[in-house]
C-alpha positions as CSV (number, residue, x, y, z in Angstrom):
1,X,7.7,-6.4,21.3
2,X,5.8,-6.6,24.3
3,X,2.9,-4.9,22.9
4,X,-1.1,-7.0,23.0
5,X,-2.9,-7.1,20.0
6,X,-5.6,-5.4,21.8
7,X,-2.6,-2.5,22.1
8,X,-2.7,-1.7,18.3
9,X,-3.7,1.5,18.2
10,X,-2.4,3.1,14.9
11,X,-1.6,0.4,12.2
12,X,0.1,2.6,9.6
13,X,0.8,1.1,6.0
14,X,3.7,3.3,4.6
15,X,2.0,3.3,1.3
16,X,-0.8,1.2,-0.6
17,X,0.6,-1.4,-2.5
18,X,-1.2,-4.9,-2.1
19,X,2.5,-6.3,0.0
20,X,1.9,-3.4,2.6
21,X,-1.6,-2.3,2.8
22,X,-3.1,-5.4,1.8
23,X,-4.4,-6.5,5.3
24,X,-5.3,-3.1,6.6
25,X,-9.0,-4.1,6.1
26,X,-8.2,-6.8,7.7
27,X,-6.3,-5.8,10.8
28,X,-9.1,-3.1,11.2
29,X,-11.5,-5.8,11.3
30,X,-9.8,-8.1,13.9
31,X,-8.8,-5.0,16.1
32,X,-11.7,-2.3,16.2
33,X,-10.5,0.2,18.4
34,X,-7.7,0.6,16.1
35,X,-7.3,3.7,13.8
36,X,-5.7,3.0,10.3
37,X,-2.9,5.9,9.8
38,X,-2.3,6.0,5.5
39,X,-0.6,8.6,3.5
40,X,-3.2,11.7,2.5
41,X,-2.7,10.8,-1.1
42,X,-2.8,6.9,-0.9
43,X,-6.3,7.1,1.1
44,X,-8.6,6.2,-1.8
45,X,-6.9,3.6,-2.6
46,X,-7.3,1.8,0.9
47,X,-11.3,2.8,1.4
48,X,-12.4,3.1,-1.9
49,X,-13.5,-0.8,-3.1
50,X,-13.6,0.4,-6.7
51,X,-10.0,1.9,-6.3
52,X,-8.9,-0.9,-4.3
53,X,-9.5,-3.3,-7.0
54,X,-7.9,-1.5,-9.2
55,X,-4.6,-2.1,-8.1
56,X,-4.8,-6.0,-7.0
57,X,-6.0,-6.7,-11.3
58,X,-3.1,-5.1,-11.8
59,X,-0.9,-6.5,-9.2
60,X,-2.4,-10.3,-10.2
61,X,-1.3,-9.5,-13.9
62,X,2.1,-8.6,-12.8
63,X,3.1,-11.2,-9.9
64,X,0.3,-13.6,-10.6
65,X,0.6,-16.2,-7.7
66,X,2.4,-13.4,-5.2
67,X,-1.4,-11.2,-5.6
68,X,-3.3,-14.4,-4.9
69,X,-1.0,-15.5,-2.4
70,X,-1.9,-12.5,-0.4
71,X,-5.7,-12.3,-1.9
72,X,-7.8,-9.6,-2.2
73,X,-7.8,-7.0,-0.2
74,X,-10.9,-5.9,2.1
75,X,-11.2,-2.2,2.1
76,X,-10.9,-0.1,5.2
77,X,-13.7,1.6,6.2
78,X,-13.3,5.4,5.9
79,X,-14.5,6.2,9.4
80,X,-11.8,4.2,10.7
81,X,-9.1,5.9,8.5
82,X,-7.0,8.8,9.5
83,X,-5.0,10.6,6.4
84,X,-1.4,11.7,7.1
85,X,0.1,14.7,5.2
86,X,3.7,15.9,5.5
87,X,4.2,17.3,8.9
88,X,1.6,15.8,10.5
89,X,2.7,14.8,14.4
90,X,1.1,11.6,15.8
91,X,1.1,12.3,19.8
92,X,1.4,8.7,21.4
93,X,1.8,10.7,24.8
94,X,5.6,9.3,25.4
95,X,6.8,10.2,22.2
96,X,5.7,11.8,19.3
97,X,6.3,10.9,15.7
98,X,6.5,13.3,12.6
99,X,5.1,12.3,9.0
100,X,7.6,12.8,6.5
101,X,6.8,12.6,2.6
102,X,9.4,10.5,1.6
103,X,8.3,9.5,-2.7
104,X,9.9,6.9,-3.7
105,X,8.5,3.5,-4.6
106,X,5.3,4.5,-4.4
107,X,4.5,8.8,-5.2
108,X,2.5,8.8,-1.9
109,X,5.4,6.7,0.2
110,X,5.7,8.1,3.7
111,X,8.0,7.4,6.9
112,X,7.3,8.2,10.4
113,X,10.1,10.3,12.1
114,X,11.2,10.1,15.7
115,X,11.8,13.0,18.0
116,X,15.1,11.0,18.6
117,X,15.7,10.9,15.1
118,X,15.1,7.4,14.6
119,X,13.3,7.0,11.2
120,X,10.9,4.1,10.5
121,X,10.5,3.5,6.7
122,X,8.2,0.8,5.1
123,X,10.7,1.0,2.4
124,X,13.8,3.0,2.2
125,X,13.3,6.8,0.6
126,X,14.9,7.1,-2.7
127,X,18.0,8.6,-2.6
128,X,17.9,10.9,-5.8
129,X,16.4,10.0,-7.9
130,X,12.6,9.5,-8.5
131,X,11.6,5.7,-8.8
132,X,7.7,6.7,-9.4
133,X,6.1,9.8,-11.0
134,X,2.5,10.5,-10.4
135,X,-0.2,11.6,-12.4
136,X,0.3,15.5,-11.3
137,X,3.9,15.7,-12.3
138,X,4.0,14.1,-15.7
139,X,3.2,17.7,-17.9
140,X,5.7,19.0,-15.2
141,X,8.0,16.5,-16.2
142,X,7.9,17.4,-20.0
143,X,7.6,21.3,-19.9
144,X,10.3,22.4,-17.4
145,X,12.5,21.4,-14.4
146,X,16.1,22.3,-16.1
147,X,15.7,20.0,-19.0
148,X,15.2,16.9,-16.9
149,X,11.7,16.3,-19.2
150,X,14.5,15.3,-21.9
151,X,15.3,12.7,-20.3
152,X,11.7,11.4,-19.2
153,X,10.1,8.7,-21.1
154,X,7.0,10.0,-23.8
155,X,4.6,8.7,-21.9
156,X,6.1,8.4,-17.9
157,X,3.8,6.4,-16.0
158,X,4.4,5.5,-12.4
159,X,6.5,2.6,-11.4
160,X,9.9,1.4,-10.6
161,X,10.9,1.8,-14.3
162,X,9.3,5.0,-15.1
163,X,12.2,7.2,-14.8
164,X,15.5,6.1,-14.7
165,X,17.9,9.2,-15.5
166,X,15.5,11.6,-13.9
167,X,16.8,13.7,-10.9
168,X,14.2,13.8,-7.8
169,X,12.7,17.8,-7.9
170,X,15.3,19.7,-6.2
171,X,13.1,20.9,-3.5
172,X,12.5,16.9,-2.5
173,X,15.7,16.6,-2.2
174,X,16.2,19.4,0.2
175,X,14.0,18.6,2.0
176,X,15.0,15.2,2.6
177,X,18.3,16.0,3.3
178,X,17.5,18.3,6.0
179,X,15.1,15.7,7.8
180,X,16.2,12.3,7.2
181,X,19.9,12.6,6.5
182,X,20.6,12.9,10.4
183,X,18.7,9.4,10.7
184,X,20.5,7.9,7.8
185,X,23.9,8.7,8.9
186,X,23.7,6.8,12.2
187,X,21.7,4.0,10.6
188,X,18.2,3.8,10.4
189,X,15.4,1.8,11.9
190,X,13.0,1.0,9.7
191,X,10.0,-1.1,9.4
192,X,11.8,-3.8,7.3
193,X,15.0,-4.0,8.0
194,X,18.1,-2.1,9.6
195,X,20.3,0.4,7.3
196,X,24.0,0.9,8.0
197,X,25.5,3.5,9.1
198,X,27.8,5.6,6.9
199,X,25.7,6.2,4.0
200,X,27.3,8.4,1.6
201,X,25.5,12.2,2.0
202,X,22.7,12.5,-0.4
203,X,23.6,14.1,-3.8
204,X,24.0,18.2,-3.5
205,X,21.4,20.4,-5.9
């Protein structure tokens, strides 16, 4: 890329899971003028050891030798960690790029937006419908939204199979639409991989 490791500026895990945050601690480490970028909600999660923990015991008793695979994760230390909320603009003086809430594996997920519309995405956002429900929405879930609690699970936790039949909150949706459909429909760039062009328009409210 043409870029020196000593050019890292702004490492920015998309959200904390162990498979993309994991070596944040580490890369912060090994590159010390470097400022970790993480979503505003997903920060405890990255600096908090106790917090941190929490989610590699789980991840070990879900993918067993994946977790140890990519071994335990060194937390980042909070002085070195910049939180991102939706809107916020990181000025990298010739370009600028726009944080853009984007739930979808994870509830904190975000993507970085480019003034050029190109959108990078750790993973892609869903595309409506919610794929993880966090803590704050579950007695949202069950007391109102048009009758989408119906069709919640008792007890939703968050997680790919939390909510299946559930519709994203409308205003998500929106909001999506108007910011990242432009990106999607002439393919976008993201972090992993490539998406095509000619994505069918997201679903209407």
């Amino acid at each position: 890329m043409g870029i020196a490791p000593d050019g890292v500026a702004y490492p920015f895990p998309t959200y904390v899971h162990l498979d993309h945050a994991g070596a944040a601690g580490a890369l912060a480490d090994a590159r010390p003028n470097a400022t970790v970028l993480v979503p505003e909600d997903g920060a405890p999660y990255a600096t908090d050891p106790e917090r941190l923990d929490a989610p590699f015991e789980s991840a070990k008793r879900a993918i067993a030798e994946v977790a140890e695979a990519y071994g335990e994760p060194d937390p980042v230390p909070a002085e070195r960690c910049e939180t991102l909320a939706d809107g916020d603009v990181i000025d990298l003086g010739d370009r600028r790029l726009e944080a853009v809430d984007a739930p979808g594996h994870a509830p904190h997920q975000h993507a970085l937006l480019a003034e050029d519309g190109t959108l990078f995405a750790g993973a892609p956002p869903a595309r409506g419908r919610a794929t993880a429900v966090s803590d704050q929405a579950r007695s949202g879930l069950r007391s109102g939204g048009g009758g989408r609690h119906r069709r919640a699970p008792a007890r939703p936790r968050p997680g790919r199979r939390a909510v299946r039949a559930l519709r994203c909150p409308r205003g998500v949706r929106r909001r999506r639409r108007r910011r990242l459909e432009p990106a999607v429909a002439v393919g976008v760039q993201s972090g992993n991989s490539g998406r095509r062009a000619g994505r069918p328009p997201l679903p209407a409210d």
